[in-house]
C-alpha positions, -999 to 999 in steps of 0.1 A, spaced: -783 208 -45 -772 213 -83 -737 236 -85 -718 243 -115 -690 252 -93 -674 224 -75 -660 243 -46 -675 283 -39 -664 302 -8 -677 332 4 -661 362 31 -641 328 46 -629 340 79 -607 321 102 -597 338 137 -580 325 172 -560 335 197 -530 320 205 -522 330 240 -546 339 268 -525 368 267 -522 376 228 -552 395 208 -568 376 182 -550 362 152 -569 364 121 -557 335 100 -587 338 70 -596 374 61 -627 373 39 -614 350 14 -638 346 -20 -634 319 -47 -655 296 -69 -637 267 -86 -654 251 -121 -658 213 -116 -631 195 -140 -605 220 -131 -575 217 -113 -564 249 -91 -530 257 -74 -532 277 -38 -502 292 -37 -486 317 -9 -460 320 18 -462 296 51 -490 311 74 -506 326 44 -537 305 51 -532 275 29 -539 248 53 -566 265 72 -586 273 39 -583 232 27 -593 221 63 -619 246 60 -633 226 25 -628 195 42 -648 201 74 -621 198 98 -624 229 108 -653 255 109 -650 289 103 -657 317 122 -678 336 96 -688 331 63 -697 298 40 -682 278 19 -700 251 -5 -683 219 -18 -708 208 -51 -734 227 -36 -737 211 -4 -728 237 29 -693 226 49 -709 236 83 -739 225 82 -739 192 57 -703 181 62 -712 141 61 -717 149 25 -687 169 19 -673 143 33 -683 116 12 -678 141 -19 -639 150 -13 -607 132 -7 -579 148 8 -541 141 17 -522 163 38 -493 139 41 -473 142 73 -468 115 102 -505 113 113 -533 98 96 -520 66 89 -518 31 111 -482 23 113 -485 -11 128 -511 -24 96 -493 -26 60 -504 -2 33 -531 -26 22 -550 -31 60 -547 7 61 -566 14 23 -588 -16 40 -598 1 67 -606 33 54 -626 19 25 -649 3 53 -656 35 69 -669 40 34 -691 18 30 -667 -4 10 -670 -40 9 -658 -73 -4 -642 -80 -38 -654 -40 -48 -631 -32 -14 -603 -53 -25 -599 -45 -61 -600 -8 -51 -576 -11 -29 -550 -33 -51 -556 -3 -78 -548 25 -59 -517 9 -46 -507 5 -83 -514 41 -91 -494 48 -62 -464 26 -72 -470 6 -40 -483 -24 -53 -453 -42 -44 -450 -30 -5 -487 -37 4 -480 -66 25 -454 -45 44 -461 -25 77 -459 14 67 -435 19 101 -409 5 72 -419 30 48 -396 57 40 -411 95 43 -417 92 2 -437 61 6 -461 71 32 -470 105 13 -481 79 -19 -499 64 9 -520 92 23 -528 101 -17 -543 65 -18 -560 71 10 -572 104 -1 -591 83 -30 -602 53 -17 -637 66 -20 -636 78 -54 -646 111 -48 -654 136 -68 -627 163 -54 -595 160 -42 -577 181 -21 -537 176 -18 -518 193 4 -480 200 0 -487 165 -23 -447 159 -37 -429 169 -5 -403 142 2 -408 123 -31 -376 118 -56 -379 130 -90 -395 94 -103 -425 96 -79 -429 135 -86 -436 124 -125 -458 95 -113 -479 122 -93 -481 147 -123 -496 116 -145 -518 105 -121 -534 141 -115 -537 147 -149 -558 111 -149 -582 121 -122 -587 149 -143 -598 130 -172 -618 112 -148 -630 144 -145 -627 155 -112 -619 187 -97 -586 190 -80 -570 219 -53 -533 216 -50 -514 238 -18 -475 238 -34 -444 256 -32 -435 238 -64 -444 268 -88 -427 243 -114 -459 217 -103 -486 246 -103 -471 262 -138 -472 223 -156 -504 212 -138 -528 238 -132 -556 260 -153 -553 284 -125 -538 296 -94 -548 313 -65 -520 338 -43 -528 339 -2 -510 366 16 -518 369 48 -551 355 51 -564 373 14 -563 363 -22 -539 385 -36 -546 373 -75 -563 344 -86 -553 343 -126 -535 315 -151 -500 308 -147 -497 321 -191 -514 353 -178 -492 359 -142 -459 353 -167 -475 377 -192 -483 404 -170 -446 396 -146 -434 398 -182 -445 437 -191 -433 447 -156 -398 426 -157 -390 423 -193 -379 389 -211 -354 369 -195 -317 363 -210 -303 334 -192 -267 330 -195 -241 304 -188 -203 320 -193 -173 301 -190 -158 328 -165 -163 357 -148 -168 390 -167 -161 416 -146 -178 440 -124 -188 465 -157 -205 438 -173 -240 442 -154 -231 476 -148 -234 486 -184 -262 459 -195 -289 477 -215 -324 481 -199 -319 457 -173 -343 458 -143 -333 428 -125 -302 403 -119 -299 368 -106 -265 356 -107 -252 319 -91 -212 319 -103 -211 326 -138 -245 315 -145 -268 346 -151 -307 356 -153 -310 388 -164 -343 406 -168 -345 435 -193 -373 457 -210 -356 452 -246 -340 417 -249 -325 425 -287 -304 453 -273 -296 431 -243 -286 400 -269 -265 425 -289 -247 434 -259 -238 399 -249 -229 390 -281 -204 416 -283 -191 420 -250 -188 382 -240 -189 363 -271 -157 338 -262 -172 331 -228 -209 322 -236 -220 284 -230 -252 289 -233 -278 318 -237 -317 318 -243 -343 341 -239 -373 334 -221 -403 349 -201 -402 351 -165 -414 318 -149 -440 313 -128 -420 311 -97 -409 344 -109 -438 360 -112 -452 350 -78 -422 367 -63 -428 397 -88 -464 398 -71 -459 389 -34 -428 417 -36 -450 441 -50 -479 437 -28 -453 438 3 
């Protein structure tokens, strides 16, 4: 079957109970979303918003307990060997990985399960553990691996196959800054390999640099599914432009107090990020109530960190 769309899910519901004694918990609630093939999407939300349950959903590892959803046109219930041959997915963590085998045995051994084979096996392998910055540890048992290290791993993992969507969950969670960059270039390669690829983050600085579009669980439903330009435009019209502002001390209580058109404050010692529906009037006033103490000060719209918590607040 021929899709346009490289993951489509329809009225996904996910329900359990997790007592004998407790009523039903309702984990999915009629979640609906297509994803173009070549994109790459953020799922965003608050833990137990249904993030994991939706990607184990895609990835057959759990069935759900009404409605469908289609990975490249093929059903997740009801053709899941080739869903799984089609997707890749990481979801990190201590499981999923051989501790005793070095990172190579374990890209080995997965690759077999594949199908994979030979010198095709090998030179896969050796490549992904270069992607991964690894290269250098393959002959090393991943019980030595620090909690960095075995995340690369699980992304290798995740694409032994070469599929054609991947599906990372929580992907830079323990990684320093260095392996964080080295992720970000290696999803924007897979997808000029042209693959389509779902990101679960908290990192709204990952989703704003890496995604064409995000979609916002609460509670088991998609709140907003939009760009990260449009969710800052539209937190934008709501909060105003942001003035941050570094000062070199404290200017009293009456400083915020008095601040033109202000609708919201975030303040960390005397650094300052202040929104405001009129940022010249709200310029002017710094400028000539604080000009000996500024450092720094830059106007800006909100982020996209700020904007989810502009949305999640207002849909509270």
């Amino acid at each position: 079957m021929v899709s346009e769309f490289a993951i489509e899910a329809s009225k996904l519901t996910r329900t359990y109970q997790k007592s004998r004694k407790a009523g039903l918990h309702t984990a999915l609630d009629g979640v609906t979303f297509r994803i173009p093939e070549g994109a790459v999407v953020g799922l965003l939300g608050p833990n137990g918003a249904g993030k994991t349950t939706t990607v184990k959903i895609l990835t057959t590892l759990l069935e759900p307990t009404s409605g469908r959803a289609h990975v490249l046109g093929h059903d997740v219930t009801t053709d899941r060997r080739a869903v799984q041959r089609l997707v890749g997915a990481s979801f990190g963590g201590d499981s999923g990985l051989y501790t005793r085998l070095t990172a190579r045995d374990n890209l080995r051994f997965f690759g077999t399960m594949y199908g994979l084979s030979g010198r095709e096996l090998d030179a896969r392998v050796d490549g992904l553990l270069e992607q991964v910055g690894l290269l250098d540890r393959r002959a090393d048992r991943v019980e030595t691996f620090s909690w960095g290290m075995r995340q690369r791993l699980h992304i290798a993992r995740a694409l032994v196959h070469d599929p054609r969507v991947v599906i990372l969950d929580e992907p830079s969670s323990g990684l320093d800054p260095q392996s964080v960059r080295g992720l970000r270039d290696l999803v924007r390669t897979l997808r000029g390999n042209g693959r389509t690829l779902l990101l679960t983050t908290h990192d709204l600085a990952e989703a704003e640099e890496l995604c064409d579009s995000v979609l916002i669980l609460d509670g088991g439903r998609i709140v907003r599914e939009d760009s990260p330009t449009e969710l800052r435009a539209e937190s934008a019209r709501r909060l105003g432009s942001c003035i941050e502002l570094a000062l070199t001390d404290d200017p009293g209580e009456a400083f915020l107090a008095e601040f033109p058109s202000l609708v919201r404050s975030h303040v960390d010692g005397f650094s300052y990020r202040l929104f405001c529906t009129d940022s010249a009037a709200g310029l002017a006033y710094v400028m000539d109530r604080v000009p000996k103490l500024i450092q720094l000060v830059e106007v800006a719209p909100p982020t996209l960190e700020e904007a989810y918590l502009d949305l999640l607040e207002g849909t509270a």
